[in-house]
N, C-alpha and C positions, 0 to 999 in steps of 0.2 A: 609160745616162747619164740624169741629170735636172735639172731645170732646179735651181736654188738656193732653197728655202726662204721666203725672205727674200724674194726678189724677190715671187717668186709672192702672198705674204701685200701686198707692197704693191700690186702689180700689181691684184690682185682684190677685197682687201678694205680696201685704206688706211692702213694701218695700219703703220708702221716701224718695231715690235717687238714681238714674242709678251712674252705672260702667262705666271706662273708657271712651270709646268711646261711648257706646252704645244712650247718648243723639243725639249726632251730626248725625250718621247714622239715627234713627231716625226721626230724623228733616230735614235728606234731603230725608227719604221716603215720609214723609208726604206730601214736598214739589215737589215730583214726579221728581225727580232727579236719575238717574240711580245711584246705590250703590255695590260698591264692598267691605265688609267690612272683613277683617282678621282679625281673634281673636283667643285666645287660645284654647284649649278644658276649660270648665267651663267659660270662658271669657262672656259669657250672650249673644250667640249667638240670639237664638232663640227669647229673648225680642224684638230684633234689627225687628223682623217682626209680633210679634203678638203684641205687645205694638200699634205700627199703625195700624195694623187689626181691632182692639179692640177700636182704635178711632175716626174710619169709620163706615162706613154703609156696608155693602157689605159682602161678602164671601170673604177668602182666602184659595187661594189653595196651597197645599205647595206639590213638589214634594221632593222625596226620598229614594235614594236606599236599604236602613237600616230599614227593618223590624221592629227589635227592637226599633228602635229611633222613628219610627212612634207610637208603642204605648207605649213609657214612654212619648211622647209627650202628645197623646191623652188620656194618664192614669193623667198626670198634670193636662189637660185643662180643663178633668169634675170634679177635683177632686177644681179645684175653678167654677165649675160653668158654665162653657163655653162649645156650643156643639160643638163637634168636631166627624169625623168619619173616617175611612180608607177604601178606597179603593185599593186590594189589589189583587196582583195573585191566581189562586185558587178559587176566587171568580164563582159561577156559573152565566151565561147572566143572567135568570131572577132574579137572586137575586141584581145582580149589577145594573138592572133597579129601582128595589125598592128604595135600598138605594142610586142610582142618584136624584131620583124622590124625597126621605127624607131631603137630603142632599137641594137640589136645595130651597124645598117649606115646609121645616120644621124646622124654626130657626136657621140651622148650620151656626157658626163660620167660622170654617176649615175644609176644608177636604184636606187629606191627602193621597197622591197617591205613589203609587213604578211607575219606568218610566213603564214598559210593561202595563201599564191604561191608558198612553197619549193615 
């Protein structure tokens, strides 16, 4: 079971009605439907996957080449609330154990990886 959509988009991000597309994507995550969704830049990408993350239970992992976008994402998601962390190059082993170990078994959201942490 999951929370309803709509609530959650107003709950965390204010907002009383998705763009364009972004219900239908959506609603066929939720429905566990493989999703290819193209959108503009600004077109409300990133709802299209934390909107259903957020009305699950579980973690999501988001992978991403873009530095930056990792943390204006993660700079968003605590700034309403939500734990989020990065996983990232650079990173030394033991420190990367910790923060798997935080991530996994300390209320995170998302975490967010660059490919070279697959």
């Amino acid at each position: 079971m999951h929370k309803n959509p709509k609530d959650v988009l107003e709950q965390f991000w204010g907002f009383s009605t998705f763009r364009g597309s972004q219900k239908k994507v959506i609603d066929a995550v939720l429905n566990k439907q493989d999703v290819l969704a193209l959108m503009p830049t600004g077109g409300g990408k990133s709802l299209c996957f934390q909107v259903p993350a957020m009305a699950q239970d579980g973690l999501c992992i988001v992978v991403s080449p873009l530095i930056a976008l990792i943390q204006d994402q993660i700079s968003n998601l605590k700034q309403r609330g939500i734990k989020a962390m990065a996983l990232t190059g650079g990173i030394p082993f033991n420190e990367l154990v910790t923060l798997l170990d935080n991530g996994l078994y300390g209320g995170y959201k998302f975490i967010y990886l660059s490919p070279e942490r697959l």
